[in-house]
N, C-alpha and C positions, 0 to 999 in steps of 0.2 A: 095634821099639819106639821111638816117637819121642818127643822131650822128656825124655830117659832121664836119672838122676842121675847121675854119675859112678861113686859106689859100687856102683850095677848094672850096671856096664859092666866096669869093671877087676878084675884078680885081685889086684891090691896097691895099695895105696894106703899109703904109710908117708914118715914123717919119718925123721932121722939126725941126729946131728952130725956135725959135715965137719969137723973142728977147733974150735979156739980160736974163733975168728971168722966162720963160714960155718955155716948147715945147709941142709941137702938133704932134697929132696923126691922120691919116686919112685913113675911112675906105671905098672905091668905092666900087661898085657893078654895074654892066653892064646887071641886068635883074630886073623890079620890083619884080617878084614871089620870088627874092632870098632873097631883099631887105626886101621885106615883112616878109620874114619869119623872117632872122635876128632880125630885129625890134620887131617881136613880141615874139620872144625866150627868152628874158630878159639877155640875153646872155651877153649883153657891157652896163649892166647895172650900176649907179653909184658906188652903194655898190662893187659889184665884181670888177672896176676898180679899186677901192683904195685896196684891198685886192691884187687883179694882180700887183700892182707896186709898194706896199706897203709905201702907202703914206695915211696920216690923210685925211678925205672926206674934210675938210677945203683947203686942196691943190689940190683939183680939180676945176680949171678956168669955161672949158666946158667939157658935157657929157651931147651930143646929139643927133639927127638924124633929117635930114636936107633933107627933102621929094623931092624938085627940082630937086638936084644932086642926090638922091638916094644913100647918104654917111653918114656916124658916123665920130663927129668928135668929138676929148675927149682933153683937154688942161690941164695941169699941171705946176706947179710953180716948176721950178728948184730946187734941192737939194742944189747945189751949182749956182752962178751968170754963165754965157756964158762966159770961158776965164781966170776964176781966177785957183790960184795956186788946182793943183790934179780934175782939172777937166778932162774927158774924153772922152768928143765927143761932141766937140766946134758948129758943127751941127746937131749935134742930130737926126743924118741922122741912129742911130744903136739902138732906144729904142725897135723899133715896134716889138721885136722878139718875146714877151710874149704873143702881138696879134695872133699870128699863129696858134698856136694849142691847142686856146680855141675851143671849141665843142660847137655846135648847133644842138640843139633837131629837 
């Protein structure tokens, strides 16, 4: 399947808070051939993730892929701290939705 979404490709797709200051992004996959392609799509690449959540490349922690688990995992420094005044999702459980229907060649 070519042009594929991302959310039909991976078995997880999920956000986290990482701390105070950081959340985390995590990207499973549940076959190598899928992983592989991903990976080599350029698709969760640095540049397009600061583009994707429109944050400076100096506020990207991680942005990597992690061969063991067969997962992307991309980290970001808060906009705002975990908790302080007009923040909006104390876990950070509602970033990952941008992840979804990025496209994979």
């Amino acid at each position: 399947m070519r042009n594929a979404r991302l959310r039909d490709l991976a078995k997880v797709i999920r956000s986290k808070n990482s701390g105070p200051f950081e959340i985390t992004f995590d990207v499973i996959f549940d076959d190598d051939a899928t992983y592989q392609r991903v990976k080599e799509s350029g698709a969760l690449e640095q540049a397009k993730m600061a583009l994707l959540y429109n944050v400076p490349a100096e506020d990207i922690i991680a942005c990597m892929f992690f061969d063991p688990a067969m997962a992307f995992k991309l980290t970001l420094r808060r906009a705002w701290a975990q908790g302080s005044v007009g923040e909006r999702d104390t876990f950070g459980a509602q970033q990952h939705a941008p992840l979804l229907d990025i496209v994979v060649d």
